[in-house]
N, C-alpha and C positions, 0 to 999 in steps of 0.2 A: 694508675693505681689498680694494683690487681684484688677483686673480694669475690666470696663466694653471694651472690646476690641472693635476693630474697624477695618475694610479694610485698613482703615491712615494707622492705627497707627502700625498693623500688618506688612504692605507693609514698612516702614518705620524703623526697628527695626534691629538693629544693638550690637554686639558682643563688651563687650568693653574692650576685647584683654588678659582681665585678670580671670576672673572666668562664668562660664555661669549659665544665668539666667534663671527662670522661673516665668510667669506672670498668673496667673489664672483668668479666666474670670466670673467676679460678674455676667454675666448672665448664664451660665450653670453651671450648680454644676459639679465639678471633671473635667469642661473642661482646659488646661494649655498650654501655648505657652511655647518653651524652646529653646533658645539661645544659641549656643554655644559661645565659646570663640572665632571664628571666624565669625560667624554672621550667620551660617545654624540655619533657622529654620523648626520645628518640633512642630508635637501635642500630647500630650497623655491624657490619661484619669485617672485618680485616683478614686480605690474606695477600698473597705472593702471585704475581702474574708477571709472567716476563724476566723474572728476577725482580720486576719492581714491586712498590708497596702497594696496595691497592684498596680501595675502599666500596662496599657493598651498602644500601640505606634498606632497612628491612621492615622500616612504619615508625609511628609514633608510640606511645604508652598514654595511654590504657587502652586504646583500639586495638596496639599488638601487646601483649601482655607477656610476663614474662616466660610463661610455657612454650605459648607461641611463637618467639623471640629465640627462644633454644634450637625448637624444630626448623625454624628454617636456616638458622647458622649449621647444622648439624646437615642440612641439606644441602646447602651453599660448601660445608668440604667434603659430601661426596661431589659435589658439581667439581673444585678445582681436581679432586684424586683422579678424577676422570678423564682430566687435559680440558678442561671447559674455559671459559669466566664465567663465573656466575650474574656477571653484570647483563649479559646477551641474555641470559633467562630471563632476566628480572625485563630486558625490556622487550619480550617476546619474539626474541628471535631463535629460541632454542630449537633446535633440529630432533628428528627424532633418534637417530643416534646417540645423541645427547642424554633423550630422556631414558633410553635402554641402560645408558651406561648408569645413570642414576638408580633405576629401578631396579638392577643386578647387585649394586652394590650395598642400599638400602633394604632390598625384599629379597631379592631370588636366590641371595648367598645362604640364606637361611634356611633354605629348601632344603629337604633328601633329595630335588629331582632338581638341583641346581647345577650341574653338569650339563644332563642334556636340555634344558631350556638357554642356560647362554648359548652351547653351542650351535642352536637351532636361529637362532637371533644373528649370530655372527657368522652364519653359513647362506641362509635365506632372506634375512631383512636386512640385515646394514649397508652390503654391498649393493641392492637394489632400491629403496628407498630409506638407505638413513639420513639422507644429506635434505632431506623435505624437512620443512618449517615447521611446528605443529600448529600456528595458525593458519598455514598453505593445505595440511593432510586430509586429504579426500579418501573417497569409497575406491575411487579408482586407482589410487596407491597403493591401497591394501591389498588388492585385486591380481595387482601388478608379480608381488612378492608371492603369494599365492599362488597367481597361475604358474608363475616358473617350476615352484614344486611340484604342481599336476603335470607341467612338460615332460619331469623328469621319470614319469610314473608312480611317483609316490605320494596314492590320495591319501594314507594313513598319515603322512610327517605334514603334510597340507594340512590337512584337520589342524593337528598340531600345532601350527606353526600359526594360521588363524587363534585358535585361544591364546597363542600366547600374543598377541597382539593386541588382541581383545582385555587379555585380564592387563598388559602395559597401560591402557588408555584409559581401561576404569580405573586406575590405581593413580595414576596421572589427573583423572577428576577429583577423585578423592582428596588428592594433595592441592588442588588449584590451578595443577599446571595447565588444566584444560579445561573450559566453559561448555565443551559441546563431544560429543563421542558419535566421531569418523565413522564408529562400525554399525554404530545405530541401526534394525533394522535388517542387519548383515547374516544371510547364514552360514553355516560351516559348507565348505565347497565338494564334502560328500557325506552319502549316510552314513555314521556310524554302525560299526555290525562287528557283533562277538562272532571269533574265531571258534569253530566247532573242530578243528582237525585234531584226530588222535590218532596215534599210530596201531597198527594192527601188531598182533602177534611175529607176525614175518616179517611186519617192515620193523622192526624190536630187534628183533632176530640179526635181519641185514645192518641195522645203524649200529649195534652193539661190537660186530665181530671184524666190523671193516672202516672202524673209525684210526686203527692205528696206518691205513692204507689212505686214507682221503683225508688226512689232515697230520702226518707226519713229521711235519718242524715244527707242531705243537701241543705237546704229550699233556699240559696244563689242560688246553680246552679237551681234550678226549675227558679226561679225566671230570671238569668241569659238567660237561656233556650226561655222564654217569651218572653222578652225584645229581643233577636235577631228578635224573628217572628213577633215582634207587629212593630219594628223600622228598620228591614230590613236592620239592620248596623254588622260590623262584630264581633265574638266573641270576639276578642282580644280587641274592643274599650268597648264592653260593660262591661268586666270584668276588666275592669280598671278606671272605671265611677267615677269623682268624687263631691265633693258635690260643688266645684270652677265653675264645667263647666257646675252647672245645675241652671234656673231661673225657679222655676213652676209658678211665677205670669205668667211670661208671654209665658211659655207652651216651653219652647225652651231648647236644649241641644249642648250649645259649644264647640267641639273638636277642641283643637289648631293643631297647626299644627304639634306638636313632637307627638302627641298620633295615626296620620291618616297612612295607608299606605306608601298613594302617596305624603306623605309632605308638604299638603293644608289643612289649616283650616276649618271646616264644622259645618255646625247649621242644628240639628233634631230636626223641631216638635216633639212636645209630645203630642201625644192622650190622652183622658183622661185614657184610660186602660195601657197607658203607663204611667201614671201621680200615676194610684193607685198601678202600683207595687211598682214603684220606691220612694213614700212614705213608703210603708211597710218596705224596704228595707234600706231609711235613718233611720227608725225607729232604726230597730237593729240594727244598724253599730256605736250605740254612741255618741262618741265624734272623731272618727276616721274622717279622710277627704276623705276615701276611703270608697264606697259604698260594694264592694267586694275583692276588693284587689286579685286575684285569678289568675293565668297565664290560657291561652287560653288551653293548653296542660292538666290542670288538668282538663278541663271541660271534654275534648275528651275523658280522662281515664274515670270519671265518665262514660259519656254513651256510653262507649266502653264494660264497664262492665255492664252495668243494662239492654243492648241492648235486652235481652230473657224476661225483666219484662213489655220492653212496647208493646208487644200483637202488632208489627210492624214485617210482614216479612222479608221486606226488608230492611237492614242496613240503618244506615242514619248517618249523622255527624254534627255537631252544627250548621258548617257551612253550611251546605244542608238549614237550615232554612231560611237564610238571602236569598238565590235563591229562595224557594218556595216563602214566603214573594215578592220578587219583581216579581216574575211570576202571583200571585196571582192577584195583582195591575194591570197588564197587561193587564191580564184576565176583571176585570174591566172598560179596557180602559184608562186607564193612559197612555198619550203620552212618548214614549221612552225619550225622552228630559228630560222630569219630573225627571222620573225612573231613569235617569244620574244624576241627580241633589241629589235626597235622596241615589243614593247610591256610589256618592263621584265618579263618573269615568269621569278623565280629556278626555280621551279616544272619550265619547261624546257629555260632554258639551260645549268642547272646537275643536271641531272637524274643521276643516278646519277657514279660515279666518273670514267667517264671524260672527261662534260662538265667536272665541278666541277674536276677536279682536273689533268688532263692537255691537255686543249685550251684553249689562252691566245688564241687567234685572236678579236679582240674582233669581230665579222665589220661593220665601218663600211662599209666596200666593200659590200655587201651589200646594208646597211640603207637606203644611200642610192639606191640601183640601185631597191629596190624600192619607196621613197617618191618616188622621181623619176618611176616606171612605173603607180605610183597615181595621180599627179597627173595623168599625161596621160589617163588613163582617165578620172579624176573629172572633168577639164575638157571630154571629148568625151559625159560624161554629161547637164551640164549646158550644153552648148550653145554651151560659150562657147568654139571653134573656133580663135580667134585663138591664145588661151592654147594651146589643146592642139596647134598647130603647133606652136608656140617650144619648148615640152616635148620634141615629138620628137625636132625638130630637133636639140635643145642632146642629147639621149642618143642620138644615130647621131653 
């Protein structure tokens, strides 16, 4: 008998003396109330293992009650979605693999940054210790997975790849899966430190004029590349630009609020040098809705690899340009306030009461004044004269 259950009616359900019953509830799939012949009740789960039928016991009622009873049948089929039984859970043998698959499919699908944390899990942890027990998972496990990515030289995606272990096992306490936390105690396996690099005038100059020479089977990232240092937004928004969030009548580019970091919707002036890439660029994209369509990561490998062809000593990274870009502006004289404004930091737009709360002045007049007065800089940086007439011109 299939019902939608209820606390009532739960609370309320009774044994009737001759066979016991089982009630499945029309809102969780495989969830089941089960009735003895004396009136104990009980929850289980049903699902499919093997092709055969199989049966999950998930507590009794009222100790598990009926909310309770949902979340963990609701957890029980991400366990089977996952290739699991959820019976090896239930009797503590779950791997931590197991519990990745769980916590990606229940939490981190919900992320903006749920791309690269599976990837980072499925590149650095699963192959090296997913098959550990989480009653067996030690500090030296964690260590393990960890140091490989120190081997590889990358203390940054180590950090990384520590928190995300760290937030799997507190989220795995929170749920029960775990009585005790492996990392306890644990710290991150190097310091963190904010990147200060910004490009000069001349290395501007050199990345600008020799990007169709150092990355030539991919006229998207050039272009991509651009568009950070002309819009001063970050790589991950601009590679993901689409033709929904752009107006050229009226020079402006809407980021909702699921594309921004910080989870705040944002509007970037468009310069005109910013107006004539990103025409080029509808151009070739079709009938597609995506400008580039490209994860942030592939741009990094691009000029990770072409780094010896742009005639730049010093390393740089995509995102260095959104910093040069607002450093540049500064340089200028753009009031920090502004400079919060185009580059989306609640941090100090909204900085104490009387930004948050008293000043509504969205300052676009502003933003665009001072993207329009980057552009013409940036165009007289790089040489290309033409452009940075028309610039002027169109803001006198």
């Amino acid at each position: 008998m299939r019902i939608v259950l209820t606390d009532r009616f739960v609370s309320a359900a009774k044994g009737n003396g001759r066979a016991q019953a089982e009630l499945f509830d029309a809102k969780t799939k495989g969830l089941s109330l089960r009735v003895s012949q004396k009136g104990v009740r009980s929850w289980s789960f049903s699902f499919t293992s093997n092709g055969k039928r199989a049966r999950l016991t998930l507590g009794s009622f009222p100790a598990v009650t009926l909310a309770a009873a949902r979340g963990l049948a609701l957890e029980a089929q991400a366990t089977v979605q996952s290739g699991q039984d959820p019976r090896l859970h239930k009797a503590g043998a779950m791997t931590l693999a197991a519990l990745i698959e769980n916590y990606v499919v229940l939490h981190v699908r919900s992320l903006r940054s749920a791309a690269q944390v599976e990837r980072r899990f499925r590149r650095n942890v699963i192959p090296v210790i997913g098959e550990v027990k989480l009653a067996d998972l030690h500090r030296r496990d964690i260590n393990r997975a960890v140091d490989a990515v120190i081997g590889r030289g990358c203390p940054i995606e180590a950090n990384r790849v520590f928190g995300d272990l760290r937030a799997v096992l507190r989220w795995a306490i929170a749920r029960g899966d775990l009585d005790r936390d492996p990392a306890a105690g644990m710290v991150a396996p190097s310091s963190p430190s904010s990147r200060d690099r910004t490009l000069s005038d001349d290395e501007i100059r050199r990345l600008w004029n020799v990007l169709p020479k150092a990355l030539p089977k991919s006229i998207s990232v050039q272009r991509i590349l651009r568009l950070c240092l002309v819009t001063a937004q970050r790589v991950g928004e601009v590679t993901g630009m689409q033709r929904g969030e752009l107006d050229l009548k009226a020079r402006l580019w809407s980021l909702p609020s699921t594309r921004t970091k910080n989870g705040f919707a944002h509007q970037v002036p468009l310069s005109d040098l910013a107006i004539s890439i990103i025409e080029e660029a509808i151009t070739d994209a079709g009938d597609s809705s995506h400008l580039f369509d490209l994860p942030p990561v592939a741009v990094a490998r691009f000029v990770g690899r072409a780094q010896a062809k742009f005639g730049i000593v010093q390393a740089w990274t995509p995102h260095d340009l959104r910093r040069s870009a607002l450093s540049g502006m500064a340089a200028l004289g753009i009031a920090p306030i502004i400079l919060g404004h185009i580059a989306n930091h609640r941090g100090t737009t909204k900085a104490g009461i009387t930004l948050a709360v008293y000043i509504r002045h969205d300052y676009s007049r502003e933003k665009r004044e001072a993207l329009d007065l980057w552009a013409a800089r940036l165009a007289a940086i790089v040489g290309d004269q033409a452009v940075a007439q028309v610039i002027s011109l169109r803001s006198a």
